[in-house]
N, C-alpha and C positions, 0 to 999 in steps of 0.2 A: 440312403446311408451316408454321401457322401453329406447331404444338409445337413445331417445329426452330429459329423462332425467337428463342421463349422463350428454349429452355434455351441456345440460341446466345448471348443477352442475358444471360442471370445467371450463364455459368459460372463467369466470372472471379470474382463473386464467391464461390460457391462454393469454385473449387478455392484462392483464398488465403482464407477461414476457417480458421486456424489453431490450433494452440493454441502457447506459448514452453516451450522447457524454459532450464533453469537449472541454471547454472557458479557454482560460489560463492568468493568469499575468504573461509578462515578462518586466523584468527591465534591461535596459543598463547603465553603465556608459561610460560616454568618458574620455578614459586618452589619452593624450595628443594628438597624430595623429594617434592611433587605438581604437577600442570598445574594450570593456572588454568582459567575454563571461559573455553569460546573465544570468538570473536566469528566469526559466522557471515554473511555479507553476500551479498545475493543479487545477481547480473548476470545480465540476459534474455538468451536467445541466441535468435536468429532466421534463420530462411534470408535474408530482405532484413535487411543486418547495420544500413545505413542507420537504419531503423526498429525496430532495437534500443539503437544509437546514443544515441539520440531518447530511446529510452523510458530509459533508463541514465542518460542526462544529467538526467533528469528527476528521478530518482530518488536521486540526488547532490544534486542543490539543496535537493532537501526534508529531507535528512538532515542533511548540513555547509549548514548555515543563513547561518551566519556566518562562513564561506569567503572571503578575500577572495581568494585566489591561485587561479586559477578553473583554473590549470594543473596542479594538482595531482591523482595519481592517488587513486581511491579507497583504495588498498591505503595510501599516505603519511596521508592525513588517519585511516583506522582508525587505522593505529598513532600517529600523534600525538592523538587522541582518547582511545585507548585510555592511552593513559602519563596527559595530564593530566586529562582525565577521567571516569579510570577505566571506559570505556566498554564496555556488552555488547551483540551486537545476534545477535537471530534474526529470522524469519522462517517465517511459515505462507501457504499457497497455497490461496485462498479461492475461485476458479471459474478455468477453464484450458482452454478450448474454446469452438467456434462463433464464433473472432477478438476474444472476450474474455478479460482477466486481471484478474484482483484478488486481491490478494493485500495483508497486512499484514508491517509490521514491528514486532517490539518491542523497544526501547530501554532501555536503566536506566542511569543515568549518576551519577556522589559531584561532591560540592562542599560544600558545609559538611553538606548531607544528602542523601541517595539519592533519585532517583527514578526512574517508570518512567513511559512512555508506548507508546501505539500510533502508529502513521502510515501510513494506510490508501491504496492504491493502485489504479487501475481504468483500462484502457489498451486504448483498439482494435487490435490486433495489427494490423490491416492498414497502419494510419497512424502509430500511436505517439502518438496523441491520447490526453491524458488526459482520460477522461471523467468527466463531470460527473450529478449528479441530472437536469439539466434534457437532456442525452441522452440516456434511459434511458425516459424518461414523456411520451406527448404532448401537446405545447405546450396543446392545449385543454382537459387532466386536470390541469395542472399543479398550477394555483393552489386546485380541489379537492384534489387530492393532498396540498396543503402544510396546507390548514385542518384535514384529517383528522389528519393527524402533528400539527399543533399541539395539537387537541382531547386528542388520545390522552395529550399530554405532561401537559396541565394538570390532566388526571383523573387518571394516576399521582401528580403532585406533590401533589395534595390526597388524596389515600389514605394518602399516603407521611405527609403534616401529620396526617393522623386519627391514622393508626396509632400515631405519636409520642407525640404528646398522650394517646393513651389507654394507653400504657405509662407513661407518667409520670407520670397520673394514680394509678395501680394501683403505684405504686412500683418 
C-alpha cells in the first residue's frame, strides 16, 4: 500500500517530464545568383502550448532587446533585423529531457563592424521557468559552489598572465 502511494504521489510528475521539440523560422534572401545564408530561429513546441507560449515569449525578449512594439511577431522583427542589421541567427540544442532544455543561440549582426555572440537558454518544460544557477545546486552548496568557480577563474587568469609574459619574454 505504502508503494501504491508513492508512485500515486510522483506520477504526475513523472509522466509530464518532457523533453520540447522544435518548429523553426527560416528566412532566405536571394542575391543576385546565390542564397544568402539563412537565419534559422528556433520556437519550442509543446503539448501544454501555454507553457511554450511562456517559454517563446521569453525567448523574443532576450533576442529583440530593444523591441519597443511588443506586438510584433518574431517572423516581422527577423526580417526587419535581418534588412538593417544584417542579422544571422542559429541555434544548437544543448540537453532536451527529464523537463529540461537548454539550448543556445548564436547571433552575428554588421553595424559599422560585425559581431557575434551566444545567448544561452535553460527552461523547465513543465512551467516554462527560466532557470537559474541557483536552481540547479542546493541552497547550502551554493555559496561553495560559487568560491570553487571563482578560485578555478583566477588560477586560469594568472596562467593565462604567465603564459603571456613568458612568450613575450622569449620574443
Amino acid at each position: 500500500m505504502k508503494i501504491f502511494v508513492i508512485i500515486l504521489v510522483f506520477s504526475p510528475f513523472i509522466l509530464t517530464a518532457q523533453s520540447a521539440a522544435f518548429k523553426k523560422i527560416s528566412i532566405t534572401e536571394k542575391l543576385s545568383d546565390r542564397v544568402d545564408t539563412p537565419i534559422i530561429y528556433p520556437l519550442v513546441a509543446l503539448k501544454n502550448t501555454l507553457t511554450a507560449d511562456k517559454i517563446n515569449e521569453t525567448i523574443k525578449k532576450r533576442i529583440f532587446w530593444d523591441e519597443n512594439d511588443k506586438a510584433k511577431t518574431a517572423t516581422a522583427l527577423l526580417r526587419r533585423d535581418r534588412k538593417e542589421r544584417h542579422l544571422y541567427i542559429s541555434y544548437g540544442i544543448l540537453f532536451n529531457q527529464n523537463g529540461i532544455l537548454s539550448f543556445d543561440i548564436i547571433l552575428e549582426a554588421s553595424g559599422a563592424y560585425s559581431t557575434s555572440w551566444y545567448e544561452y537558454f535553460n527552461f523547465d518544460l513543465n512551467t516554462g521557468k527560466e532557470l537559474d544557477l541557483k536552481d540547479l545546486i542546493q541552497s547550502e552548496k551554493y555559496e561553495s559552489f560559487k568560491a570553487e568557480v571563482f578560485e578555478r577563474k583566477k588560477d586560469s587568469v594568472q596562467k593565462y598572465l604567465s603564459d603571456t609574459k613568458q612568450r613575450l619574454d622569449t620574443g
